[in-house]
C-alpha positions as CSV (number, residue, x, y, z in Angstrom):
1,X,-21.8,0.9,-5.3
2,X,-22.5,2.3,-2.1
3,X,-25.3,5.1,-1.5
4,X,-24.0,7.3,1.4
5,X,-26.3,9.9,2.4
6,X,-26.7,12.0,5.9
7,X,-27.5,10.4,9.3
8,X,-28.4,13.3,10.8
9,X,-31.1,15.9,12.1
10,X,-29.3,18.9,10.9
11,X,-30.6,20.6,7.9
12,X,-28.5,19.1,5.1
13,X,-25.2,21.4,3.8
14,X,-25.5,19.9,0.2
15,X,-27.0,17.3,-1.7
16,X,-24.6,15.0,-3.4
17,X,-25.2,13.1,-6.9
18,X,-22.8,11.2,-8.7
19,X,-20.7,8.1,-9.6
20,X,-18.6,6.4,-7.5
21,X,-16.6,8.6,-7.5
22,X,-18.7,10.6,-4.6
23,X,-18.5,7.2,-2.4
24,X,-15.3,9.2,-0.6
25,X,-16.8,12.6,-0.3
26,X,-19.6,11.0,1.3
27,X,-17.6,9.0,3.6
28,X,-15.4,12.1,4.5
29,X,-19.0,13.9,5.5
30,X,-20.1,11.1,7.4
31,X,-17.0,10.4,9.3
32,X,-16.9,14.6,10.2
33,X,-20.9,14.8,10.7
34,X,-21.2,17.3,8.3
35,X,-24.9,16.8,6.9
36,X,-25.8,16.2,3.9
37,X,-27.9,14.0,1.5
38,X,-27.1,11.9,-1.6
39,X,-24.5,9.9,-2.8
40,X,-23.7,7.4,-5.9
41,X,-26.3,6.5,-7.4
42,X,-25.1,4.4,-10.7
43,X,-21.6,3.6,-12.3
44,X,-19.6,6.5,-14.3
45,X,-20.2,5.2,-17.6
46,X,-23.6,5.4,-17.4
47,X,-23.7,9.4,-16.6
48,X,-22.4,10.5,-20.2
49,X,-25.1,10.0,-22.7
50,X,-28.8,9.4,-22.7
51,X,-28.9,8.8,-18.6
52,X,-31.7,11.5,-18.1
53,X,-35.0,13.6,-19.4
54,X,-35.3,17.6,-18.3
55,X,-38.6,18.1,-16.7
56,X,-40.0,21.5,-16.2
57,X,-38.5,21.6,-12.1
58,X,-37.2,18.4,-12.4
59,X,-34.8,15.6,-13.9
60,X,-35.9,11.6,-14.4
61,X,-33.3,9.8,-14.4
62,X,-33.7,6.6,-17.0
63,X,-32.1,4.0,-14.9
64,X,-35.3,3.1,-12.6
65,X,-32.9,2.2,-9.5
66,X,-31.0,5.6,-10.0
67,X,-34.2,7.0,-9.9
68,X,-35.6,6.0,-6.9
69,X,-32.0,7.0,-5.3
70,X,-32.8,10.0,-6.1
71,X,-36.0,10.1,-5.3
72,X,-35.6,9.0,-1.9
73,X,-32.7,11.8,-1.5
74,X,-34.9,14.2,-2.7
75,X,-38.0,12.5,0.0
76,X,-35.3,13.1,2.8
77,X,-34.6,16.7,1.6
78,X,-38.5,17.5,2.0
79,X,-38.6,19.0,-2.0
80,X,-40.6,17.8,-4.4
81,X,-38.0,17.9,-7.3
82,X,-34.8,19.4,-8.7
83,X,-36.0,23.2,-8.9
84,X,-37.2,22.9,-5.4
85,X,-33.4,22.4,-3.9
86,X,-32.6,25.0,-1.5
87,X,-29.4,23.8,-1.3
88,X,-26.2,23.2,-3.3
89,X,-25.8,20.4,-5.3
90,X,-22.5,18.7,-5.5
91,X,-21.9,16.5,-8.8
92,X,-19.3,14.1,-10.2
93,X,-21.4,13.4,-13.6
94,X,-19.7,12.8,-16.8
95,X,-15.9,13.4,-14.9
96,X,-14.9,9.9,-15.0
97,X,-12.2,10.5,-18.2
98,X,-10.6,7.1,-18.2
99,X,-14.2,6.3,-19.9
100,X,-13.6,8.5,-22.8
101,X,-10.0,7.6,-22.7
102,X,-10.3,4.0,-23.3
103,X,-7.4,3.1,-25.4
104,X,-9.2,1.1,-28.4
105,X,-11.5,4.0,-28.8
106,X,-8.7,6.3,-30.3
107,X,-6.9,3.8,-32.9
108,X,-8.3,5.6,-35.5
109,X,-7.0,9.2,-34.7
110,X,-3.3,8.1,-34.5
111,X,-0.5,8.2,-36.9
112,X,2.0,5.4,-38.1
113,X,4.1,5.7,-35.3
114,X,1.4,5.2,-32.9
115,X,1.2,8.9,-32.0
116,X,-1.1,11.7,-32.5
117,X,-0.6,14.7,-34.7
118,X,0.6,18.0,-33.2
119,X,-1.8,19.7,-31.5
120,X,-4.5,17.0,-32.2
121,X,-5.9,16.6,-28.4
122,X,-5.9,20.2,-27.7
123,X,-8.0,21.1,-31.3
124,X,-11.3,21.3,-32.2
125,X,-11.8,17.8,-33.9
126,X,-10.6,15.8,-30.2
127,X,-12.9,18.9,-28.4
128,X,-15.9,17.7,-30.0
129,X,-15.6,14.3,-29.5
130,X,-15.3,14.6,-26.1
131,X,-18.0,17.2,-25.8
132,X,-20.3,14.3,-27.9
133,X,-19.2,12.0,-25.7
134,X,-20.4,13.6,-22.6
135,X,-22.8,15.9,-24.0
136,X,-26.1,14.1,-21.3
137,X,-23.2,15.0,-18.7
138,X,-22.7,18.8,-19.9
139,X,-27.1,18.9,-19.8
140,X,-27.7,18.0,-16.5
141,X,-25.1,20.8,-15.6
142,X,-26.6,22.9,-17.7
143,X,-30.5,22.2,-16.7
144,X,-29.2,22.4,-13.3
145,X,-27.9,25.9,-13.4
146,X,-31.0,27.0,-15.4
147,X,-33.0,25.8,-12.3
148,X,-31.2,28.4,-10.5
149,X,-28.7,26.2,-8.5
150,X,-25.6,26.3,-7.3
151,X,-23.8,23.9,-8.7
152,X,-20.1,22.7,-8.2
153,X,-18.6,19.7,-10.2
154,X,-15.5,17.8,-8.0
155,X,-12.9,16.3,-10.3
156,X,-11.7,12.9,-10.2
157,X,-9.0,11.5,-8.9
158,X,-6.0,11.7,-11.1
159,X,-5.8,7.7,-11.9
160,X,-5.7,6.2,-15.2
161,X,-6.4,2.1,-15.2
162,X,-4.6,0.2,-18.0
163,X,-6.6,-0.1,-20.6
164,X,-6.9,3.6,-20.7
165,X,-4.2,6.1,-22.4
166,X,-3.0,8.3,-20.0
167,X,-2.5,11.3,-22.3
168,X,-6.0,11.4,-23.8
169,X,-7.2,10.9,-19.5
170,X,-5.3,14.2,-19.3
171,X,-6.6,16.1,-22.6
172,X,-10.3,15.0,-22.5
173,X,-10.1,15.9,-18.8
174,X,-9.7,19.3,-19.6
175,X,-11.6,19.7,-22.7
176,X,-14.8,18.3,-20.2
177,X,-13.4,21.1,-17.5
178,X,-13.1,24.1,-19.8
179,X,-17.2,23.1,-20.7
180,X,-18.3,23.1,-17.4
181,X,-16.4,26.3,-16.7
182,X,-18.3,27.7,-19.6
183,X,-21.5,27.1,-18.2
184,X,-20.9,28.3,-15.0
185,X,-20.1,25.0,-13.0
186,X,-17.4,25.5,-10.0
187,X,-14.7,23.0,-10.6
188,X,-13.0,21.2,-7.2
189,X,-10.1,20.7,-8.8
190,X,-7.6,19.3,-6.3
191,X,-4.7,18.3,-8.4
192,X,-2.1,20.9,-7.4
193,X,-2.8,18.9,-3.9
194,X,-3.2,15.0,-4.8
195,X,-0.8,14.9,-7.5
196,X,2.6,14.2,-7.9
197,X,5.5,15.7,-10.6
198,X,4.2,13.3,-12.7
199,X,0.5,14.5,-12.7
200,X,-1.1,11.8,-11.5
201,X,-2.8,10.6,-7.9
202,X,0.0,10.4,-5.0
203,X,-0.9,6.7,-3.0
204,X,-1.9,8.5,0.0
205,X,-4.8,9.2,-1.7
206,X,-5.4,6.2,-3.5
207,X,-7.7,3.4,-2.6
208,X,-5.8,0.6,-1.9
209,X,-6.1,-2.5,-4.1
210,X,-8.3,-0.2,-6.9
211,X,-7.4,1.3,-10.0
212,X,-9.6,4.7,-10.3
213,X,-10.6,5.0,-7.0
214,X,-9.6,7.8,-4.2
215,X,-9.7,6.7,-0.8
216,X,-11.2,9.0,2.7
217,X,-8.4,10.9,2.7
218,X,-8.9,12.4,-0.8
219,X,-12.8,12.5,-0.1
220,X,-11.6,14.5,3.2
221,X,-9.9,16.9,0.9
222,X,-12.7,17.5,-1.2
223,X,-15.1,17.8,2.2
224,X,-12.8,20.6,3.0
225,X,-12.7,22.7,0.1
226,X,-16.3,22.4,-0.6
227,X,-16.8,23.5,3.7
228,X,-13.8,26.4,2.3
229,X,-17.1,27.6,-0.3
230,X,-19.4,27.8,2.7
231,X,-21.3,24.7,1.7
């Protein structure tokens, strides 16, 4: 895990908080000088459930070292907590599907044949175990936007590693979308530009020798559209 975060004087654009998955975005802003502060600050499957306590203008994070990453990005920002941000903050918590997807988790919802009944990841039943699954995820978003900030969420890159199931990557993807949608969370969703016909990560986006991982060029993307927002 790596812990990017701004090198620079300028006032920082954004602060950044996430999995690994924000390693690239903070590369891309590096490489461009774009100021900023933040970076990864733990591994993806430990930003679902029972990863942080609300405070009044703040959040603690459990995990003592993601908490003094935080801290320090926070020290380096000047603010004294959360609430205080004058800033946007840019997230990739609770994204990482291939988590929930993990193929031994969802033995028990399929059929016979090894399939899942109609309609069954796009109903309520696979909805709420997704939403259960990532409910920590969906109330840092949530205590976020109550502290009055803006808040964008960047999806993942389109990759599913082997011992997850492809089709429940895709479904519980969206279900975790749709939530943050609801609350009020701007998606960067750069599929329609990563992808290829088959839905998932095009290698010139893809970290080479990595399974889940996109590489500066996908981070650059992402740099892009969130410089697009006026971040």
């Amino acid at each position: 895990m790596t812990t990017p975060s701004s090198t620079t004087t300028a006032p920082a654009r954004f602060l950044l908080l996430g999995d690994s998955h924000a390693g690239p975005i903070g590369r891309a802003a590096k490489a461009a000088r774009i100021p900023f502060q933040g970076g990864p600050i733990g591994a993806g499957r430990e930003f679902t459930d029972d990863f942080f306590a609300p405070r009044e203008r703040d959040v603690v994070f459990h995990k003592a070292e993601a908490d003094a990453y935080y801290r320090g990005f926070l020290a380096d920002l000047d603010v004294d907590g959360l609430g205080s941000l004058a800033v946007p903050l840019v997230c990739t918590f609770g994204l990482s599907s291939h988590f929930v997807a993990t193929r031994e988790n969802w033995h028990l919802y399929r059929d016979r044949d090894g399939g899942f009944a109609p309609g069954f990841l796009t109903g309520p039943l696979f909805d709420a175990i997704v939403r259960a699954t990532v409910r920590d995820a969906l109330a840092f978003y949530r205590h976020a936007l109550g502290l009055g900030l803006r808040v964008l969420a960047v999806l993942p890159p389109q990759r599913v590693p082997e011992q997850s199931d492809p089709e429940v990557f895709t479904a519980a993807q969206e279900a975790v979308r749709s939530a943050l949608d609801a609350l009020g969370v701007e998606l960067v969703d750069l599929r329609a530009r990563t992808t290829g016909p088959d839905g998932f990560q095009r290698p010139e986006f893809c970290e080479a020798d990595d399974s889940i991982h996109g590489n500066l060029a996908f981070g650059r993307l992402v740099l892009a559209d969130l410089l697009a927002r006026g971040l």
